[in-house]
N, CA and C atoms as a LAMMPS dump frame, in Angstrom:
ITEM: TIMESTEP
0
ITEM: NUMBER OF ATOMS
126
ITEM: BOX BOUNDS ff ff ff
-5.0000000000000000e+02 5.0000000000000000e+02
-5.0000000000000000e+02 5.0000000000000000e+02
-5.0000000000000000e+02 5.0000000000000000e+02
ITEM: ATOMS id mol type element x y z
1 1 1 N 434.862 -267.542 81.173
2 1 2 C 433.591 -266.846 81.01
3 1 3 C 432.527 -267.519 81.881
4 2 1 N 431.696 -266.695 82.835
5 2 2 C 431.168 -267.498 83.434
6 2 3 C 429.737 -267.429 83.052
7 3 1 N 428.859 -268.609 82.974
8 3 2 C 427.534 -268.864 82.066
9 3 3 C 426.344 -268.675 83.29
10 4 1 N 425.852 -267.733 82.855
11 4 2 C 424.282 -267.148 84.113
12 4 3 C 423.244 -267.945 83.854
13 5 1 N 422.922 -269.241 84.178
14 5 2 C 422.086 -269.755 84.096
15 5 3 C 420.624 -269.42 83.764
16 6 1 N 420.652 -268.78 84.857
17 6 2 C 419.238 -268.048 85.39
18 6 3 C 418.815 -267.143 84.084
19 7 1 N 419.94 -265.853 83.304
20 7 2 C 419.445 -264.913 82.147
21 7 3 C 419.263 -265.951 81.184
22 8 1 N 419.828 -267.005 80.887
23 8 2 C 419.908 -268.155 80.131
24 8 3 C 418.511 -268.978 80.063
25 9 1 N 418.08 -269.463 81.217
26 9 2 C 417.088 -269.841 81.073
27 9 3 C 415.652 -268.915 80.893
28 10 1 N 415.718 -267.689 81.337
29 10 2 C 414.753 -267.03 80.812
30 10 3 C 414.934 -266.617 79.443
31 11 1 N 415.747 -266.794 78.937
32 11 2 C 415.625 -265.788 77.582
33 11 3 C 415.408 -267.464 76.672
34 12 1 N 415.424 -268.806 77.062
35 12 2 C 415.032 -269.83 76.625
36 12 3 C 413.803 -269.735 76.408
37 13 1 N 413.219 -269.423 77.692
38 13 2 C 411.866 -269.524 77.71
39 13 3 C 411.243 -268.857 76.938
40 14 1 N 411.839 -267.497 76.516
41 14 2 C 411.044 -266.894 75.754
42 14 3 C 410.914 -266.67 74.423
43 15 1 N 412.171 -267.284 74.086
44 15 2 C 411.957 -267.716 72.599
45 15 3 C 411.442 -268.747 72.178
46 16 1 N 411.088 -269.46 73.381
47 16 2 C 409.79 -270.609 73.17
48 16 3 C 409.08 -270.348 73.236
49 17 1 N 408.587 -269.385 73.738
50 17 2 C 406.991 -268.7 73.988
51 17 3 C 406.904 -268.315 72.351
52 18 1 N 407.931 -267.629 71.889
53 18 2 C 408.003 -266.941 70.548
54 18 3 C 407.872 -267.963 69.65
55 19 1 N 408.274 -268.477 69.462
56 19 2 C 408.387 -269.892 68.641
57 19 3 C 406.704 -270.559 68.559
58 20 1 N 406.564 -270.511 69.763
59 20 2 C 405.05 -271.125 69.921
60 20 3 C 403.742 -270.719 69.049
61 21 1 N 404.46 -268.999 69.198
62 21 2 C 403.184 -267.777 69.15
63 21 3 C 403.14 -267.898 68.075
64 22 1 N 404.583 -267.89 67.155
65 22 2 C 404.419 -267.971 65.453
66 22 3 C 403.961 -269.132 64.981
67 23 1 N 404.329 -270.355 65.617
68 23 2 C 403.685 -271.211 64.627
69 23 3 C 402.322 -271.899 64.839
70 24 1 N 402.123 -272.143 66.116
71 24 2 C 400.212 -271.363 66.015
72 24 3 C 399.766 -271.777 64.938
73 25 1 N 399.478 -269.873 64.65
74 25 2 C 398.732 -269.104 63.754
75 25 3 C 398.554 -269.553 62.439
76 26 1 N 400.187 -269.847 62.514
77 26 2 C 400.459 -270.254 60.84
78 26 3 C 399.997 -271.592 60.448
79 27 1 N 400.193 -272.807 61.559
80 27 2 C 399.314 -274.122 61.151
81 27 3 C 397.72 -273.747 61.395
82 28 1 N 397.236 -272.538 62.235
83 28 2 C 395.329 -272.432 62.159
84 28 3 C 395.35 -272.093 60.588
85 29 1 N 396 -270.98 60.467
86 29 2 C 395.789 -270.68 59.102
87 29 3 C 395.737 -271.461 58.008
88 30 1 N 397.2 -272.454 58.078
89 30 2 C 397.112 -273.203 57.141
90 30 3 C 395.674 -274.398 56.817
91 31 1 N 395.003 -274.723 58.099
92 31 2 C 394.022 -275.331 57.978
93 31 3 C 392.698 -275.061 57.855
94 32 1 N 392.519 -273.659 58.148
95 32 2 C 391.292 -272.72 57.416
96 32 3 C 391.44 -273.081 55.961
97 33 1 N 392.72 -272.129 55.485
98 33 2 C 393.085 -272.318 53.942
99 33 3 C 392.694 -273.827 53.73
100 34 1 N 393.244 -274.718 53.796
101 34 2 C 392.814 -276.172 53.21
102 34 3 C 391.062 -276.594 53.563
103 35 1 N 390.06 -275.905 54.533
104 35 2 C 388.909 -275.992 54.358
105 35 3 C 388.122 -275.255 53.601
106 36 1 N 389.172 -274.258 53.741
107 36 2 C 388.033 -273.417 52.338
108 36 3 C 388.36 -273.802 50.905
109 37 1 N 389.481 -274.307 50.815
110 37 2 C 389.757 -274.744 49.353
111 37 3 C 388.674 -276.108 49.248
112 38 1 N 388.716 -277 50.25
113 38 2 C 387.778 -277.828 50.349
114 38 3 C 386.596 -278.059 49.594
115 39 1 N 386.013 -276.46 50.888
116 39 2 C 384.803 -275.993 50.738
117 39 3 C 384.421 -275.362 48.958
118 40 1 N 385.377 -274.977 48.428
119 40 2 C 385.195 -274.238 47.315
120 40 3 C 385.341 -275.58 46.071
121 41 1 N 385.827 -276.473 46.271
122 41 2 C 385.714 -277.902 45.262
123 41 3 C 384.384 -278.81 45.556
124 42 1 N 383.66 -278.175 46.254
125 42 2 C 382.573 -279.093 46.079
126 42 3 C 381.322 -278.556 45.493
């Protein structure tokens, strides 16, 4: 079987891009959430 580097490395790349995009959001979010809980205990 011969291994295509090249489709290989792009489709790497882009599930790193993907990877990136999701977790982001989800650590901003998570640290809004922990300032407003913050914000709401004082």
């Amino acid at each position: 079987m011969y291994f295509d580097w090249r489709t290989w490395g792009i489709w790497l790349i882009g599930f790193t891009i993907l990877v990136v995009w999701i977790y982001v959001p989800i650590k901003e979010f998570k640290k809004l959430l922990k300032k407003r809980k913050d914000d709401l205990n004082k």
